[in-house]
PQR file of N, CA, C, O and H, with PARSE charges and radii, in Angstrom:
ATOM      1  N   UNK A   1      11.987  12.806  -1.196 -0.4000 1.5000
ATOM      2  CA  UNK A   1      10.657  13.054  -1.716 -0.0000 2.0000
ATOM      3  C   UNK A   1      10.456  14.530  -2.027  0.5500 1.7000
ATOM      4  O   UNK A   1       9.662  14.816  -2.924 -0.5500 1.4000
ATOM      5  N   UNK A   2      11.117  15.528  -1.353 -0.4000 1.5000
ATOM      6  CA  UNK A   2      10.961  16.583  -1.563 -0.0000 2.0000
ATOM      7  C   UNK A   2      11.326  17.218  -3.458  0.5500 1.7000
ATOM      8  O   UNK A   2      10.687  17.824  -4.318 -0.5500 1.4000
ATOM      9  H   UNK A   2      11.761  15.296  -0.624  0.4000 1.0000
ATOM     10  N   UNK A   3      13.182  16.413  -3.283 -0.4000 1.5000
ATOM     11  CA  UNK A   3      13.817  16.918  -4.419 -0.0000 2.0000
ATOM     12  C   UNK A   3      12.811  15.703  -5.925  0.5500 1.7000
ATOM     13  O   UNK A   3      12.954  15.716  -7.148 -0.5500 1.4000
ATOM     14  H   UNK A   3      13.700  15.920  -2.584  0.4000 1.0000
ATOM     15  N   UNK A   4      11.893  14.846  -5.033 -0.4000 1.5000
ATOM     16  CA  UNK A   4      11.925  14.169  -6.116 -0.0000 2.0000
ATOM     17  C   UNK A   4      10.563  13.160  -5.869  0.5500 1.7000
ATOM     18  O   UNK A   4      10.561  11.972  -5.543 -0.5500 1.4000
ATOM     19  H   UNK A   4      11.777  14.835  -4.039  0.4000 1.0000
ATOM     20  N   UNK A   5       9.109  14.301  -6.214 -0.4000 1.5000
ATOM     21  CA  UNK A   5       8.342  13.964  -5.279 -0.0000 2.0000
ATOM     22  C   UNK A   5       7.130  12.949  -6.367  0.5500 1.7000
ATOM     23  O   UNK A   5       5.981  12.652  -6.039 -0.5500 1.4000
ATOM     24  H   UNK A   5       9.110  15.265  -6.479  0.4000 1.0000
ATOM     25  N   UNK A   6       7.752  12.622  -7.540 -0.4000 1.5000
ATOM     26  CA  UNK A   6       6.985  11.761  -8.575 -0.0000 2.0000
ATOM     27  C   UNK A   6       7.602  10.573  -8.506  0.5500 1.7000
ATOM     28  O   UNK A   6       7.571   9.802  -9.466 -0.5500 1.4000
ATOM     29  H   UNK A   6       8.686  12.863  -7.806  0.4000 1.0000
ATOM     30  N   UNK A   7       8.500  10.156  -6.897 -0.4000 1.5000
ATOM     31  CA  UNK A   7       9.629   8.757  -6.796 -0.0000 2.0000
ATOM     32  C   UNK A   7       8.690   7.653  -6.552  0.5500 1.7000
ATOM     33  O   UNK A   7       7.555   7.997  -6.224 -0.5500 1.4000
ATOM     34  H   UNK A   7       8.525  10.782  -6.117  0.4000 1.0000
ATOM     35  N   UNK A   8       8.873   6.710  -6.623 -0.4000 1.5000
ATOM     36  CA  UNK A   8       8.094   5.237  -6.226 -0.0000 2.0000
ATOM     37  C   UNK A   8       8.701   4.434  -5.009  0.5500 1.7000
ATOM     38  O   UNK A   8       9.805   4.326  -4.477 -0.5500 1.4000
ATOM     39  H   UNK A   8       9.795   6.430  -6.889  0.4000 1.0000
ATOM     40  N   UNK A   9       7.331   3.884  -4.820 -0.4000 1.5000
ATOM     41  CA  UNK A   9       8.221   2.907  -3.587 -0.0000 2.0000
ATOM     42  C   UNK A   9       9.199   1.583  -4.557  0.5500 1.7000
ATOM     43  O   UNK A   9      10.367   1.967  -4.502 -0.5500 1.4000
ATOM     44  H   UNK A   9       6.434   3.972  -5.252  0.4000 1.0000
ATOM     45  N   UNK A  10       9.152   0.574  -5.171 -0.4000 1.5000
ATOM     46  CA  UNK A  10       9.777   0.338  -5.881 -0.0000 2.0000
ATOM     47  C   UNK A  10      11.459   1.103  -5.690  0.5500 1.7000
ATOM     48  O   UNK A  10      12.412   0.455  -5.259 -0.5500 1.4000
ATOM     49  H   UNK A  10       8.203   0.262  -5.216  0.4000 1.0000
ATOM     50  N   UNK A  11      11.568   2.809  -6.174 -0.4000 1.5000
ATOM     51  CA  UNK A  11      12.461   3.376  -6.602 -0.0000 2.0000
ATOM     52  C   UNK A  11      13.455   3.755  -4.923  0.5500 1.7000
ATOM     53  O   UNK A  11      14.650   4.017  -4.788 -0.5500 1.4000
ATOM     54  H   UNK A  11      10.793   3.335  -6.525  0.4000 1.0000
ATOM     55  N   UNK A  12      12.595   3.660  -4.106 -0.4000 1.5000
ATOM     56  CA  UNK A  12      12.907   4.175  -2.917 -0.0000 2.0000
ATOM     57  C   UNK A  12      13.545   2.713  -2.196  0.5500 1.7000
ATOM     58  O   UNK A  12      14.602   2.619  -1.571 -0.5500 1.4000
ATOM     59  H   UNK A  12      11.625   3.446  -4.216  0.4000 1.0000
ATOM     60  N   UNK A  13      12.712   1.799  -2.448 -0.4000 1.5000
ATOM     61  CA  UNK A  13      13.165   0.477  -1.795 -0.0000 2.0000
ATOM     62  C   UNK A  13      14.791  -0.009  -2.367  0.5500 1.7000
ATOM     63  O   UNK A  13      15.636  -0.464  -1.595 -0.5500 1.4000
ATOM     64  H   UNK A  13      11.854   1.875  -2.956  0.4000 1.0000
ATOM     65  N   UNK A  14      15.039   0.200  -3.949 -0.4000 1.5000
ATOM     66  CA  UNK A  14      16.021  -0.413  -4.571 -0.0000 2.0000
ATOM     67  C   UNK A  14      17.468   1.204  -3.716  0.5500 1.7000
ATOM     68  O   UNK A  14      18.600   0.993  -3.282 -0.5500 1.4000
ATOM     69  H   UNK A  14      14.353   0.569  -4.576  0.4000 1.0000
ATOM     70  N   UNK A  15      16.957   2.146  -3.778 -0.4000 1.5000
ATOM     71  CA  UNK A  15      17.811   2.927  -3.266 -0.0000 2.0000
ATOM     72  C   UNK A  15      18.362   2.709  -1.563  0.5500 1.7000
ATOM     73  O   UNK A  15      19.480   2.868  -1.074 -0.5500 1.4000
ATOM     74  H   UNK A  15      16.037   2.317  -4.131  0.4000 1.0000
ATOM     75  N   UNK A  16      17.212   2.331  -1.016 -0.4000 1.5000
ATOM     76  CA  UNK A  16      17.748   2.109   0.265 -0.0000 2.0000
ATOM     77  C   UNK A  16      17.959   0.646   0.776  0.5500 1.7000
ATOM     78  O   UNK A  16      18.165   0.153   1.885 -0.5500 1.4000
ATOM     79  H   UNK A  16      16.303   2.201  -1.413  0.4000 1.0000
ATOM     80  N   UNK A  17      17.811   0.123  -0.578 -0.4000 1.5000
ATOM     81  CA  UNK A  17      18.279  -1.833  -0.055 -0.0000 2.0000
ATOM     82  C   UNK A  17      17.451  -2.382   0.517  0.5500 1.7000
ATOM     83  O   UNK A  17      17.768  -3.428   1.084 -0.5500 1.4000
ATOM     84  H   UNK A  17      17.643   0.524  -1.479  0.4000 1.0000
ATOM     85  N   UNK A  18      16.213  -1.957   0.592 -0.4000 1.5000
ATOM     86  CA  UNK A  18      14.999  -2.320   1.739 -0.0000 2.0000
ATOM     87  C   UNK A  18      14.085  -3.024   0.624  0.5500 1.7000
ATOM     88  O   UNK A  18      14.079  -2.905  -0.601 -0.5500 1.4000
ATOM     89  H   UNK A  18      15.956  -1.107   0.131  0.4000 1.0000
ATOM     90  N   UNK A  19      13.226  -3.890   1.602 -0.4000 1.5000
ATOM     91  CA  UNK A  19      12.249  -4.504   0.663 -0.0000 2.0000
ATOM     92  C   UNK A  19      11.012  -3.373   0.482  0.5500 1.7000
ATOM     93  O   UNK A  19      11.054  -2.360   1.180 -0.5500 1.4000
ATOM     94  H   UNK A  19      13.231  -3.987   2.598  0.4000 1.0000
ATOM     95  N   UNK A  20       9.714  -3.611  -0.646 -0.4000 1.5000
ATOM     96  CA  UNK A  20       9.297  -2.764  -0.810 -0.0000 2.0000
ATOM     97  C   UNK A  20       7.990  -2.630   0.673  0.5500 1.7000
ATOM     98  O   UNK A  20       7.246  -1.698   0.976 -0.5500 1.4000
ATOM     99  H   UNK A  20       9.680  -4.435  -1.212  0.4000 1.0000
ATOM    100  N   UNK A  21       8.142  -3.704   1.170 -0.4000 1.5000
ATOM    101  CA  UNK A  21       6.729  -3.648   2.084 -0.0000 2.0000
ATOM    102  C   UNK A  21       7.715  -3.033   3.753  0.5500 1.7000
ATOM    103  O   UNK A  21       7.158  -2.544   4.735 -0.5500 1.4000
ATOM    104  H   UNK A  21       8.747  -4.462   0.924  0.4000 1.0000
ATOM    105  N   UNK A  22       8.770  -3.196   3.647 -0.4000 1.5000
ATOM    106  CA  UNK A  22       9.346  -1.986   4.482 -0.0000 2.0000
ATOM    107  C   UNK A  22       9.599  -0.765   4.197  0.5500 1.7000
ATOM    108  O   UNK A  22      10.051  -0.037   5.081 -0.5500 1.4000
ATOM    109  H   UNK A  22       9.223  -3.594   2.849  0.4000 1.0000
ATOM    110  N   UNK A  23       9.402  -0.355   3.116 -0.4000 1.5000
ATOM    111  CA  UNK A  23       8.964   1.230   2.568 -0.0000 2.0000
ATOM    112  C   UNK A  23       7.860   1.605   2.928  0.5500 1.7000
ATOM    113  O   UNK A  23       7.686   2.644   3.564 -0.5500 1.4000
ATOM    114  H   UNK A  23       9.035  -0.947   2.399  0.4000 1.0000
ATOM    115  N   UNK A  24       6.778   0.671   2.510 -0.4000 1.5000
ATOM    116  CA  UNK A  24       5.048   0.787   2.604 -0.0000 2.0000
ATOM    117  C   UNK A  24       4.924   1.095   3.914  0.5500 1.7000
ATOM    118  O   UNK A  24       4.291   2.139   4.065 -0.5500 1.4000
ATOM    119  H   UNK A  24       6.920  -0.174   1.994  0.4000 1.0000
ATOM    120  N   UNK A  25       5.471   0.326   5.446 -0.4000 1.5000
ATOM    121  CA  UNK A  25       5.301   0.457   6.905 -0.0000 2.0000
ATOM    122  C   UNK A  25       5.813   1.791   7.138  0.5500 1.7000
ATOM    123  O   UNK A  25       5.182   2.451   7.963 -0.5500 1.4000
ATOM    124  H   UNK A  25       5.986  -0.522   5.323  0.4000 1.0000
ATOM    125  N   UNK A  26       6.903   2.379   6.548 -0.4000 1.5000
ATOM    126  CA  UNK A  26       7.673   3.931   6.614 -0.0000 2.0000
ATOM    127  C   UNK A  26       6.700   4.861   6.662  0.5500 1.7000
ATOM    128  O   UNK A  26       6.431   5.726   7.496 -0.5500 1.4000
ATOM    129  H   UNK A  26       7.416   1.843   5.877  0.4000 1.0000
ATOM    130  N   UNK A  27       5.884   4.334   4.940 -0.4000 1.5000
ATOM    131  CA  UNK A  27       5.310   5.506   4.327 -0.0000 2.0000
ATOM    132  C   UNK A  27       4.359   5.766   5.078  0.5500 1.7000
ATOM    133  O   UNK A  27       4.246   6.901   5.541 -0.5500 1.4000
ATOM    134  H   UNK A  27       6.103   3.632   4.262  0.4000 1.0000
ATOM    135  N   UNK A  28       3.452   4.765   5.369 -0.4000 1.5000
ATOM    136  CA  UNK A  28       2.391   4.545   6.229 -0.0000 2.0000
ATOM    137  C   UNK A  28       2.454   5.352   7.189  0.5500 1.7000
ATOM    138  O   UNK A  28       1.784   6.361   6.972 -0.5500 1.4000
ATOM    139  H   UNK A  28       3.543   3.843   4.993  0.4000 1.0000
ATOM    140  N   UNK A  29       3.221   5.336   8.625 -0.4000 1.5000
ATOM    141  CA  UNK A  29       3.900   5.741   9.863 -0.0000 2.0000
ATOM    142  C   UNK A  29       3.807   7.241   9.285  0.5500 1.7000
ATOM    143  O   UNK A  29       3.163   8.059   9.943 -0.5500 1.4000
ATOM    144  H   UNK A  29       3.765   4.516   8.802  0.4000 1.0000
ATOM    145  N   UNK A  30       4.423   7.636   8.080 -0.4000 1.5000
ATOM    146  CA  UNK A  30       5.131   9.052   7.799 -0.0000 2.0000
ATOM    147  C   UNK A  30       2.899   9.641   7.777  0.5500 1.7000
ATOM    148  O   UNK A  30       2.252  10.439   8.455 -0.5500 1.4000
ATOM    149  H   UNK A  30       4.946   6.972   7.545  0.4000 1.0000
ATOM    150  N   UNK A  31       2.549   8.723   6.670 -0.4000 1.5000
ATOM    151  CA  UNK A  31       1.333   9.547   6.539 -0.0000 2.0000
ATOM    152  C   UNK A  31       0.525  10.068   7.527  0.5500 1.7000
ATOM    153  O   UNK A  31       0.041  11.197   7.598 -0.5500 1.4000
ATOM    154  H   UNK A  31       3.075   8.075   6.120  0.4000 1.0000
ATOM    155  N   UNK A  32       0.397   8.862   8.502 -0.4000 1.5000
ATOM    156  CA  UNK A  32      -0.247   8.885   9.553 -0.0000 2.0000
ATOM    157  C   UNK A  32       0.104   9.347  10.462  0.5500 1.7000
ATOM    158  O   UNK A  32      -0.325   8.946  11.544 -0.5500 1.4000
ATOM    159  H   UNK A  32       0.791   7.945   8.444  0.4000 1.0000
ATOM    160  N   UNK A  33       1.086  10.443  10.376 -0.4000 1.5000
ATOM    161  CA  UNK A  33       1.909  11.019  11.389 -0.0000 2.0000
ATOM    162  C   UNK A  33       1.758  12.860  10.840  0.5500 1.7000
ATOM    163  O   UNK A  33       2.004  13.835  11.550 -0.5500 1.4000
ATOM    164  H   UNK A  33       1.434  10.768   9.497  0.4000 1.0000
ATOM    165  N   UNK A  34       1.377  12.870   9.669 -0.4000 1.5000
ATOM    166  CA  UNK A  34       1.134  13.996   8.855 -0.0000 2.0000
ATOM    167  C   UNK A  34       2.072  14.227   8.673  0.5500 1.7000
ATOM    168  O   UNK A  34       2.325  15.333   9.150 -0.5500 1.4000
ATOM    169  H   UNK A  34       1.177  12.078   9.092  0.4000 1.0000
ATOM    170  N   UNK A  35       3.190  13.627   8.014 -0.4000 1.5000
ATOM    171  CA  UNK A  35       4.513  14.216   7.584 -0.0000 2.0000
ATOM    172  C   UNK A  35       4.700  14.243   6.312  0.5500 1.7000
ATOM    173  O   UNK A  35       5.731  14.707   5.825 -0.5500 1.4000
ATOM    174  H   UNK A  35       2.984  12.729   7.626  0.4000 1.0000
ATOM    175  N   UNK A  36       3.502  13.633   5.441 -0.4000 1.5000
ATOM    176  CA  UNK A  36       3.557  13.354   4.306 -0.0000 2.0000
ATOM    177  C   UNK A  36       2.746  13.285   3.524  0.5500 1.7000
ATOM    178  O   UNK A  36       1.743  13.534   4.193 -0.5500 1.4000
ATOM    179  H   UNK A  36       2.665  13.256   5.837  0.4000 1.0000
ATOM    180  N   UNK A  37       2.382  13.098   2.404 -0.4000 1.5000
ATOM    181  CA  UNK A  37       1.278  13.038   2.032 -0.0000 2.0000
ATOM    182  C   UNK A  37       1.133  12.622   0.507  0.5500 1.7000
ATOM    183  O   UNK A  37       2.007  12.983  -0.280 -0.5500 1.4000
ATOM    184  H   UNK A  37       3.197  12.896   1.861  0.4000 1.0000
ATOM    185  N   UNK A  38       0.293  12.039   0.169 -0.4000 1.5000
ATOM    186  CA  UNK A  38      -0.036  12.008  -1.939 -0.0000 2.0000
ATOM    187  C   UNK A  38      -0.990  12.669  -2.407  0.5500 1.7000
ATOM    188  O   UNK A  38      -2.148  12.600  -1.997 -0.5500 1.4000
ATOM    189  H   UNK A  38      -0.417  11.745   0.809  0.4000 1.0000
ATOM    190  N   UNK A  39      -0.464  13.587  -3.588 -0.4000 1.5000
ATOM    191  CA  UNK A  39      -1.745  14.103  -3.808 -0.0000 2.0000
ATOM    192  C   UNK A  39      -1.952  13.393  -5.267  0.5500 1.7000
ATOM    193  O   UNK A  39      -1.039  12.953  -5.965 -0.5500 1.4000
ATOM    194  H   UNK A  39       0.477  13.643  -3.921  0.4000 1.0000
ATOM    195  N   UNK A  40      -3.111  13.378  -5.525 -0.4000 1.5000
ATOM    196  CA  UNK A  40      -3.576  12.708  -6.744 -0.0000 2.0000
ATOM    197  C   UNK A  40      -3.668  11.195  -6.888  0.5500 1.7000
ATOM    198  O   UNK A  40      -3.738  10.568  -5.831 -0.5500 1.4000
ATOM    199  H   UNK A  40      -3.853  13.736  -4.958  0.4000 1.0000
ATOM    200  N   UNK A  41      -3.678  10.573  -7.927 -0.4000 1.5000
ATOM    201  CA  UNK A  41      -4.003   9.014  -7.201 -0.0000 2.0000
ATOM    202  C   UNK A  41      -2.517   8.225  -7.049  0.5500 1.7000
ATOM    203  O   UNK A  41      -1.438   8.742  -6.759 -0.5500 1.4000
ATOM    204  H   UNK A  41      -3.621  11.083  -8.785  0.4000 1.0000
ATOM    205  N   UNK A  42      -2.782   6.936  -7.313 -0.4000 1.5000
ATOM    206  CA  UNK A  42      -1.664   5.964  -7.142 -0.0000 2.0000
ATOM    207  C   UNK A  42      -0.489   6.059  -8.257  0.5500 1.7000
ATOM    208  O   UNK A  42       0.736   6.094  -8.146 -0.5500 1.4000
ATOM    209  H   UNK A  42      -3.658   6.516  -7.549  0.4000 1.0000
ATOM    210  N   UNK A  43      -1.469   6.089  -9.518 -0.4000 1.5000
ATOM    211  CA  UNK A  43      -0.730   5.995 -10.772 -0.0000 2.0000
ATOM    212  C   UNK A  43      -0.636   7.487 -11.585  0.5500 1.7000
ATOM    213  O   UNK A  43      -1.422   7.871 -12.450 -0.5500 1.4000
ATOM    214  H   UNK A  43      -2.465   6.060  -9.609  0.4000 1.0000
ATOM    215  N   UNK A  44       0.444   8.153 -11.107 -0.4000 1.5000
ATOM    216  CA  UNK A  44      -0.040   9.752 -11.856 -0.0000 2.0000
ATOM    217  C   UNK A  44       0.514  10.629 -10.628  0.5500 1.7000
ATOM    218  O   UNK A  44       1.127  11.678 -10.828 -0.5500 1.4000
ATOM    219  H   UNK A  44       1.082   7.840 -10.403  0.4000 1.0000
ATOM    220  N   UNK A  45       0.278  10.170  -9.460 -0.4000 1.5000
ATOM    221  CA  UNK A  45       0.199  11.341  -8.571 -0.0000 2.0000
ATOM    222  C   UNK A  45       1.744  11.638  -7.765  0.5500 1.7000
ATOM    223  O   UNK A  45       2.739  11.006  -8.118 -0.5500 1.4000
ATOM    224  H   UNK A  45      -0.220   9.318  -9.297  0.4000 1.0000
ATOM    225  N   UNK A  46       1.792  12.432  -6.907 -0.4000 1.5000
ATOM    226  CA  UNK A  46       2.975  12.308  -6.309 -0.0000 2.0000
ATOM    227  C   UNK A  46       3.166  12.975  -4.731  0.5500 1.7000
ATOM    228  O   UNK A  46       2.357  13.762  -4.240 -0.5500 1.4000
ATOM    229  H   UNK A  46       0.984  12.946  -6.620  0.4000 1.0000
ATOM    230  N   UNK A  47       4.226  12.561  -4.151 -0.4000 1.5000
ATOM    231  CA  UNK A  47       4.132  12.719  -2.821 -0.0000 2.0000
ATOM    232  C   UNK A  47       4.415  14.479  -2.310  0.5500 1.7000
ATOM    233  O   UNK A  47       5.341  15.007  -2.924 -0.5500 1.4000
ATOM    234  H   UNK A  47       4.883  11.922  -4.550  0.4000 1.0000
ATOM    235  N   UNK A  48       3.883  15.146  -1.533 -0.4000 1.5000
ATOM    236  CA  UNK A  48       4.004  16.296  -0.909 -0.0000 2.0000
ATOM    237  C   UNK A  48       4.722  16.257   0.755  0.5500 1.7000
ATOM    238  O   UNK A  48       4.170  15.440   1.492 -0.5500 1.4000
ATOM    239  H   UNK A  48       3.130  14.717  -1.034  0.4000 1.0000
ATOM    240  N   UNK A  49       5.482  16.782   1.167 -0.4000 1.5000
ATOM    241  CA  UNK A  49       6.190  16.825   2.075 -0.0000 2.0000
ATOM    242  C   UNK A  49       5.176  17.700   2.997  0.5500 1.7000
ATOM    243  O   UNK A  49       4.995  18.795   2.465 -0.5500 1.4000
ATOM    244  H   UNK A  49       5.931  17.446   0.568  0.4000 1.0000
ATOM    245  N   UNK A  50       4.372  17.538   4.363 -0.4000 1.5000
ATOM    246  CA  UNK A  50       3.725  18.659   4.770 -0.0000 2.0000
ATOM    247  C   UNK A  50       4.601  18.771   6.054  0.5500 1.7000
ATOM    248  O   UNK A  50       3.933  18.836   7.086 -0.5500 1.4000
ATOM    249  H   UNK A  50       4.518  16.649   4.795  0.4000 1.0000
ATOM    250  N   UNK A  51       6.068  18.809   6.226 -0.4000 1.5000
ATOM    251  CA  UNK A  51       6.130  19.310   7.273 -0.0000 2.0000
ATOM    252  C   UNK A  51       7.801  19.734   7.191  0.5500 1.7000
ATOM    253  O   UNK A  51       8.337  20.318   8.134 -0.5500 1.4000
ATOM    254  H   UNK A  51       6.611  18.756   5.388  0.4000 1.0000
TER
END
């Protein structure tokens, strides 16, 4: 996410062989943990690394 922070879950799921709603539980965990973050909306925006 860092090198490539406009990636999708979609893009992340097919890379790591995972389904996409075991990305979503990751991302989730990561957000809610402040490790991560989106700025801007769903469609357009992209992920920020805050830690």
């Amino acid at each position: 996410m860092e090198k490539h922070p406009e990636i999708t879950i979609p893009e992340i799921a097919n890379k790591l062989s995972r389904s996409e709603r075991a990305i979503e539980l990751q991302i989730n965990r990561l957000k809610d943990e402040l490790v991560i973050g989106r700025v801007g909306p769903a469609k357009g925006g992209h992920w920020k690394v805050l830690e």
